[in-house]
Backbone bond lengths (Angstrom), bond angles and torsions (degrees), N, CA, C in turn:
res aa  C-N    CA-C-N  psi(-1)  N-CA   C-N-CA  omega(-1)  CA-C   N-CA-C  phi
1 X - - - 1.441 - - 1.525 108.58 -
2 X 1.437 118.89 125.79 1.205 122.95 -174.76 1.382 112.88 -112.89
3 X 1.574 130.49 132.60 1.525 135.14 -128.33 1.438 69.52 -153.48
4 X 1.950 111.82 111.03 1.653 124.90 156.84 1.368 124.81 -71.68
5 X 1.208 121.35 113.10 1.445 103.99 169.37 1.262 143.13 -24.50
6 X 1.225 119.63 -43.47 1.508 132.10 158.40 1.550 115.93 -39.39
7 X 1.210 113.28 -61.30 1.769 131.99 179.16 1.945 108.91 -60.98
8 X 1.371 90.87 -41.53 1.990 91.73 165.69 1.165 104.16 -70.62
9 X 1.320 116.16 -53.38 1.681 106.54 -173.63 1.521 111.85 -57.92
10 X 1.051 124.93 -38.68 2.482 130.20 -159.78 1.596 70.61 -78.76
11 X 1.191 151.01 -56.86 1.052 151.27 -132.65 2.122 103.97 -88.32
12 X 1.120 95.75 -72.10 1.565 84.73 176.60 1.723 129.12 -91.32
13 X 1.459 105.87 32.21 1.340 113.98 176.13 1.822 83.75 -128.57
14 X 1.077 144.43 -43.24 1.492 135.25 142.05 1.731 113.13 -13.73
15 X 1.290 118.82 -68.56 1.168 127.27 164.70 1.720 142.87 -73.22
16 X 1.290 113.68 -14.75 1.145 129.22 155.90 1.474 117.73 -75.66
17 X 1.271 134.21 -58.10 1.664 134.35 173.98 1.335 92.65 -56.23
18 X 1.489 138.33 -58.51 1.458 107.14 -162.27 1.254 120.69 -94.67
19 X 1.745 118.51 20.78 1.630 113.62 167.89 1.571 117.31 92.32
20 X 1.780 90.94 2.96 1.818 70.27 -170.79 1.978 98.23 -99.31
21 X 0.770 100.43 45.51 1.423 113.20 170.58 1.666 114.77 -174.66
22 X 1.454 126.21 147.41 1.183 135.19 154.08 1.295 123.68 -96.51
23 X 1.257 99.97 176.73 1.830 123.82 -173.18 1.953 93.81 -63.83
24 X 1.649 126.51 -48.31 1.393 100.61 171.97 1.032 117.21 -88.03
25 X 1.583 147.60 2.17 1.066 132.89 157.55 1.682 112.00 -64.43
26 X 1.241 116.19 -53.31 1.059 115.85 168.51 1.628 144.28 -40.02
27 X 1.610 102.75 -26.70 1.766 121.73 174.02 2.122 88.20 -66.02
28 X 1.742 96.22 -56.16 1.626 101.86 -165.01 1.306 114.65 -32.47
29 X 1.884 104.62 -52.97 1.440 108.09 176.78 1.540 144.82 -56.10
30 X 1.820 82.34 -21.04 1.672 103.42 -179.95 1.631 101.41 -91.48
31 X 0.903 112.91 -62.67 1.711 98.20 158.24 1.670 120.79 -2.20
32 X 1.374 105.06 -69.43 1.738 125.93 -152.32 1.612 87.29 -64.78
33 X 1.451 104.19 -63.05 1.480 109.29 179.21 1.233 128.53 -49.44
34 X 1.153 135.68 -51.18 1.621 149.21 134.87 1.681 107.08 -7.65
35 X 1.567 103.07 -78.48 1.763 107.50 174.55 1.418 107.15 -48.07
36 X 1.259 126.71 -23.18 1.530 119.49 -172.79 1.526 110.40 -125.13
37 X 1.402 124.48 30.02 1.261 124.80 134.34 1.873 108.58 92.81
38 X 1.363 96.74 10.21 1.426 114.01 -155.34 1.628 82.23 -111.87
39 X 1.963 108.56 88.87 1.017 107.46 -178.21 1.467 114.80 -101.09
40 X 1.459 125.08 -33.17 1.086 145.06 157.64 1.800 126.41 -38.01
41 X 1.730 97.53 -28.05 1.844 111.52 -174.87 1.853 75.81 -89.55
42 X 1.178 123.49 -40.69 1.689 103.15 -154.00 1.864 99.90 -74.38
43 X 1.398 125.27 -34.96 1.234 122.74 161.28 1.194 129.75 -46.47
44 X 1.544 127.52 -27.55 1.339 128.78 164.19 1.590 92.39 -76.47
45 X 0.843 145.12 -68.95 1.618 149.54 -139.53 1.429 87.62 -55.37
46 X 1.419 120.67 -56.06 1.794 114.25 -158.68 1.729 82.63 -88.17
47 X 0.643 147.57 -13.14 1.749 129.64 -178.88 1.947 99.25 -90.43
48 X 1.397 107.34 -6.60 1.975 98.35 173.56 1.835 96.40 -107.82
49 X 1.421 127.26 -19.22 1.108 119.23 143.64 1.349 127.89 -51.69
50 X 0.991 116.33 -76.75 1.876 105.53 179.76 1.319 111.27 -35.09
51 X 1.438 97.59 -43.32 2.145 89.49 -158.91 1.586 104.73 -75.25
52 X 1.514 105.09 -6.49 1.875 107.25 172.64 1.642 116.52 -100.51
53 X 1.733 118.74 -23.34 1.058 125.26 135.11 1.667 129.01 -33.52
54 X 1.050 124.42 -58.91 1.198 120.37 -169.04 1.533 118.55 -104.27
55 X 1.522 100.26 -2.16 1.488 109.98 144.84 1.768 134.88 -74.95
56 X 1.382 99.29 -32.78 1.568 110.16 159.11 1.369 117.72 -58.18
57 X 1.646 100.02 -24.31 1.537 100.64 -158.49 1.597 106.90 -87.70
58 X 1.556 108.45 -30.97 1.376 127.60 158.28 1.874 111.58 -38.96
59 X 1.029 104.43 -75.33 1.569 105.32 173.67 1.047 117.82 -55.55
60 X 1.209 153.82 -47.59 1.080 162.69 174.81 1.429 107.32 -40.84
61 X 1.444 124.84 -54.03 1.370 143.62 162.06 1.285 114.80 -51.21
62 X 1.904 123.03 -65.11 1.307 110.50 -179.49 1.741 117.07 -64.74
63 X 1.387 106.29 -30.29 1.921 106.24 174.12 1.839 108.61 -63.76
64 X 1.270 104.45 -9.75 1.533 107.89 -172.39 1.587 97.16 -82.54
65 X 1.600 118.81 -52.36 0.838 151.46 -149.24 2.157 97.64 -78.37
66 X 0.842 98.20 -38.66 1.823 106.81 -178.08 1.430 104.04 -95.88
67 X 1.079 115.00 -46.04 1.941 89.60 167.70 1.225 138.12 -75.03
């Protein structure tokens, strides 16, 4: 079964902004993928992390920034 980067990525930045997964659920998943050779799905996965990383990091800044 072959898993596109693109489809890991819509898929766990889909699921990261709305909470239905975390940062250690998320290592678990990259794990599974890793053990199963699905190196290309784990490159989307950490490339929809960062871009939700450094969107937290955005807010974090402007709420810093208004009080």
């Amino acid at each position: 079964m072959y898993l596109p980067k693109e489809e890991c990525f819509r898929d766990a930045l889909a699921f990261l902004r709305s909470g239905w997964i975390s940062e250690k659920e998320l290592n678990r998943l990259i794990d599974f993928y890793l053990e199963h050779e699905h190196y290309e799905c784990c490159q989307g996965i950490l490339e929809a992390w960062h871009i939700v990383f450094d969107e937290k990091k955005q807010d974090e800044t402007i709420r810093d920034y208004n009080t």
